[in-house]
NUKOL-663446 format. One record per residue (C-alpha): residue in one letter; x, y, z. Coordinates in steps of 0.05 Angstrom, whole numbers. Example, Ala and Ser with C-alpha at 12.3 -4.5 7.8 and 13.67 -1.06 7.14 Angstrom:
+------+--------+--------+--------+
| code |      u |      v |      w |
+------+--------+--------+--------+
|    A |    246 |    -90 |    156 |
|    S |    273 |    -21 |    143 |
+------+--------+--------+--------+
//
This chain:
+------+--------+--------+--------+
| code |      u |      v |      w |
+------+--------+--------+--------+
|    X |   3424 |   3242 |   1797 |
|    X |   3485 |   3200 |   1798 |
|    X |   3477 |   3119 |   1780 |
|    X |   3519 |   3075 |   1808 |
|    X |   3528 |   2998 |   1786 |
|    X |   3549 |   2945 |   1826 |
|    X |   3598 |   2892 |   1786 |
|    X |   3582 |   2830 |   1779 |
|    X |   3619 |   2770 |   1813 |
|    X |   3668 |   2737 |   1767 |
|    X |   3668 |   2671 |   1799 |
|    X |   3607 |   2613 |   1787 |
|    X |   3589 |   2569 |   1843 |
|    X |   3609 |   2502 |   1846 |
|    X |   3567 |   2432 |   1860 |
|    X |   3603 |   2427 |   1927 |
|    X |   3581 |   2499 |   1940 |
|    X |   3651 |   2533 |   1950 |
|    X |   3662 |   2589 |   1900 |
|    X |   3710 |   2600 |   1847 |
|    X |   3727 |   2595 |   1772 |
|    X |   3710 |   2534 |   1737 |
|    X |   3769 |   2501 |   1705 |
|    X |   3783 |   2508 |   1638 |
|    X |   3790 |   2433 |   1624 |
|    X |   3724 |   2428 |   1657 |
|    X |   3684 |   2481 |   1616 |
|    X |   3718 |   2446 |   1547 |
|    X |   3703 |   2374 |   1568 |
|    X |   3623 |   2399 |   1575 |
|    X |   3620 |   2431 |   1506 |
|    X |   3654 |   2373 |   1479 |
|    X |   3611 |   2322 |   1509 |
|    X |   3548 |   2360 |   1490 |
|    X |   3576 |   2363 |   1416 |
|    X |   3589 |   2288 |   1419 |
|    X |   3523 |   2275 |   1438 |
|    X |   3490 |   2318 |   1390 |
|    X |   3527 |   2291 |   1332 |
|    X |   3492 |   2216 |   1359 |
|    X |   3425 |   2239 |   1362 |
|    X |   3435 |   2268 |   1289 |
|    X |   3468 |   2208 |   1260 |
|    X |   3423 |   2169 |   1293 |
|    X |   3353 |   2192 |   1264 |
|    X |   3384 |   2222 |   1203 |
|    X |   3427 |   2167 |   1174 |
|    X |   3382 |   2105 |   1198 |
|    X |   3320 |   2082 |   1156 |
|    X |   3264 |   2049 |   1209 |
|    X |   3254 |   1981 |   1218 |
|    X |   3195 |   1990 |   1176 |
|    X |   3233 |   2027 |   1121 |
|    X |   3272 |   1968 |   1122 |
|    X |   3220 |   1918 |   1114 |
|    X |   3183 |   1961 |   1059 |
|    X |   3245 |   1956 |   1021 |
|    X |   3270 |   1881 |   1032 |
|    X |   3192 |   1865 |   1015 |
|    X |   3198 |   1909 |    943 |
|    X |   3260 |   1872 |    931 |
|    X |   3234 |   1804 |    949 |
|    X |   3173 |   1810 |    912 |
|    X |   3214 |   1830 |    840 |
|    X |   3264 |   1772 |    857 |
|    X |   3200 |   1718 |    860 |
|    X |   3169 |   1748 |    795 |
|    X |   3216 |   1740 |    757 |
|    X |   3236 |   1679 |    780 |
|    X |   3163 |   1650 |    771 |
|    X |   3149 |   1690 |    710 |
|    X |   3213 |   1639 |    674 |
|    X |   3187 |   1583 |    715 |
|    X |   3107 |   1582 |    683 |
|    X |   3124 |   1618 |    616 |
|    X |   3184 |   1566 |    611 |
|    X |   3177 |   1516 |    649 |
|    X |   3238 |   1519 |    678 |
|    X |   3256 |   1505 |    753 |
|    X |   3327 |   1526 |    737 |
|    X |   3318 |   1607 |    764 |
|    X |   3286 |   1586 |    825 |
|    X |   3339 |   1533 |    849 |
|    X |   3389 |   1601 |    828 |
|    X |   3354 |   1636 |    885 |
|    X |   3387 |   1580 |    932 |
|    X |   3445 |   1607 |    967 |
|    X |   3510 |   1560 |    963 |
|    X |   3512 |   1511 |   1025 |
|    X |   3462 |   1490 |   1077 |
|    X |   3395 |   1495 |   1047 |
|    X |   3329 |   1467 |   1057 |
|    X |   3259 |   1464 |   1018 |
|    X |   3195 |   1427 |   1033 |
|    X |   3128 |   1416 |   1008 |
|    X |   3069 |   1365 |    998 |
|    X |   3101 |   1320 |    954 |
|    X |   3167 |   1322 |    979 |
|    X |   3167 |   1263 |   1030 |
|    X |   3188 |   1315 |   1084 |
|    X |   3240 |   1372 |   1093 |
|    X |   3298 |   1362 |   1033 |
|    X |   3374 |   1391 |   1047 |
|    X |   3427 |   1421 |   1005 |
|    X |   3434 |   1387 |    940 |
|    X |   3373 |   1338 |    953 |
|    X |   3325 |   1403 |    951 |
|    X |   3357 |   1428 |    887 |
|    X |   3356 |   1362 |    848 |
|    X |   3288 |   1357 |    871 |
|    X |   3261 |   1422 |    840 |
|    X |   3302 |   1415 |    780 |
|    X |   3259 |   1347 |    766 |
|    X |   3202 |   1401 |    751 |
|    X |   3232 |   1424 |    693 |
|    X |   3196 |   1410 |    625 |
|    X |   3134 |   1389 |    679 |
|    X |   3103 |   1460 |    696 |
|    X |   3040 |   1477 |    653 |
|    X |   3047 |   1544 |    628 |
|    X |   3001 |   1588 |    688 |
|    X |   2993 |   1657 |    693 |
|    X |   3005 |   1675 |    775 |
|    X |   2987 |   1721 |    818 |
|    X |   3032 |   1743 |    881 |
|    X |   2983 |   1759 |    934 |
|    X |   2989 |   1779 |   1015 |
|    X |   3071 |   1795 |   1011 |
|    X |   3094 |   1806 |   1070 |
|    X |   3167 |   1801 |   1103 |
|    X |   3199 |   1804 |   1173 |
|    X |   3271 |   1824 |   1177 |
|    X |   3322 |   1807 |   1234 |
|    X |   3381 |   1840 |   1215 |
|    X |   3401 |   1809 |   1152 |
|    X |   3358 |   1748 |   1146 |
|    X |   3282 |   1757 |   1109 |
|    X |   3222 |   1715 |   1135 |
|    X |   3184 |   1727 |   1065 |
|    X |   3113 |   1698 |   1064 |
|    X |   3067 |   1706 |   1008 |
|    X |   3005 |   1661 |    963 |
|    X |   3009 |   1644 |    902 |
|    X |   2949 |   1639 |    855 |
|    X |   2939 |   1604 |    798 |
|    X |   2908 |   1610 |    733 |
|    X |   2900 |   1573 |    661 |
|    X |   2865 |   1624 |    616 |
|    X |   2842 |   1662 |    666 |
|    X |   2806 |   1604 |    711 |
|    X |   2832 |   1589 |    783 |
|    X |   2870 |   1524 |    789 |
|    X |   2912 |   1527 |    851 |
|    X |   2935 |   1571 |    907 |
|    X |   3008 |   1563 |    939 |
|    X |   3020 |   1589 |   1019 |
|    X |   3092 |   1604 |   1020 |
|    X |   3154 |   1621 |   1070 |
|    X |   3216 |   1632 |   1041 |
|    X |   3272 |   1651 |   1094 |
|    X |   3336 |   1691 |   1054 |
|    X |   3395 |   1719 |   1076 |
|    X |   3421 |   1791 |   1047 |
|    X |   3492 |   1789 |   1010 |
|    X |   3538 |   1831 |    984 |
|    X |   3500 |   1813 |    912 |
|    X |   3427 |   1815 |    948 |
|    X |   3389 |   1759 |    970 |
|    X |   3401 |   1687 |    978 |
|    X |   3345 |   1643 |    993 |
|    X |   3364 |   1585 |   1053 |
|    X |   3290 |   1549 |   1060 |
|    X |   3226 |   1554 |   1025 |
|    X |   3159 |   1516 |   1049 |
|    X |   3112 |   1515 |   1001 |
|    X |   3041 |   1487 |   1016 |
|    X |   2973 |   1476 |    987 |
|    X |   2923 |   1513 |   1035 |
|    X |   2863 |   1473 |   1067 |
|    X |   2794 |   1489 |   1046 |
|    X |   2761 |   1523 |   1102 |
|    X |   2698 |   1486 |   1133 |
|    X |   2631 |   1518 |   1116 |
|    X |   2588 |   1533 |   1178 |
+------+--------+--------+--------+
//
């Protein structure tokens, strides 16, 4: 029994439905946009970190920056490394005492009157949390206070900061004495 095989065209069919051999130009620009697009989707999820990567990370540097910062200012007394935190030009700072918002060198002079002033508290950083858009930090957090282990005070704090070449810079901090919450 003899087989017999029929060949196989040698031409594809193309989108207007006439037949014939694809260009060569044609066939390369294909694999060449597929590889283009392949390396984007790889770059994309490989060499990105989340948005919430992001924030976990701003929020671990954030929190290191304040401690130490607050650890000089109680143990110290010393308003010096928390005026550093200030970046250099338009800057603002409020709180209860400060007769309203305070800009640029106003804010600074006005926390460097603190120095010598601060009682020597141990602190506690509680609730961090931070919002990032792009390079700017919404960092809120509370601050609680202790003198040999009592409670004195709690802080509620927003600190806005902007990342640098050298890290963060901090533009505006609010900070403000929470309201005791009505029984009932």
């Amino acid at each position: 029994m003899a087989t017999t095989t029929t060949p196989r065209p040698t031409h594809d069919v193309v989108e207007d439905g006439r037949k014939g051999p694809r260009p060569a130009w044609l066939v390369l620009a294909g694999v060449i946009l597929t590889a283009i697009v392949a390396l984007i989707v790889f770059f994309a999820m490989s060499g990105s970190e989340s948005q919430a990567e992001l924030e976990a990370t701003a929020l671990e540097e954030l929190v290191a920056e304040e401690q130490a910062v607050l650890d000089f200012y109680f143990a110290e007394s010393d308003s010096s490394t928390y005026v550093g935190m200030y970046a250099d030009g338009d800057v603002t700072y409020i709180d209860p005492s400060s007769g309203g918002v305070l800009k640029n060198e106003a804010a600074k002079d006005y926390l460097l009157g603190f120095t010598g002033l601060i009682p020597p508290f141990t602190y506690e950083i509680t609730d961090p949390s931070v919002n990032l858009s792009g390079d700017t930090a919404i960092f809120t957090f509370n601050v609680e206070m202790f003198d040999g282990g009592a409670p004195v005070g709690t802080w509620n704090t927003t600190e806005i900061h902007q990342r640098t070449g050298d890290g963060w810079e901090m533009i505006h901090a609010h900070w403000s004495n929470p309201s005791s919450t009505p029984e009932g």
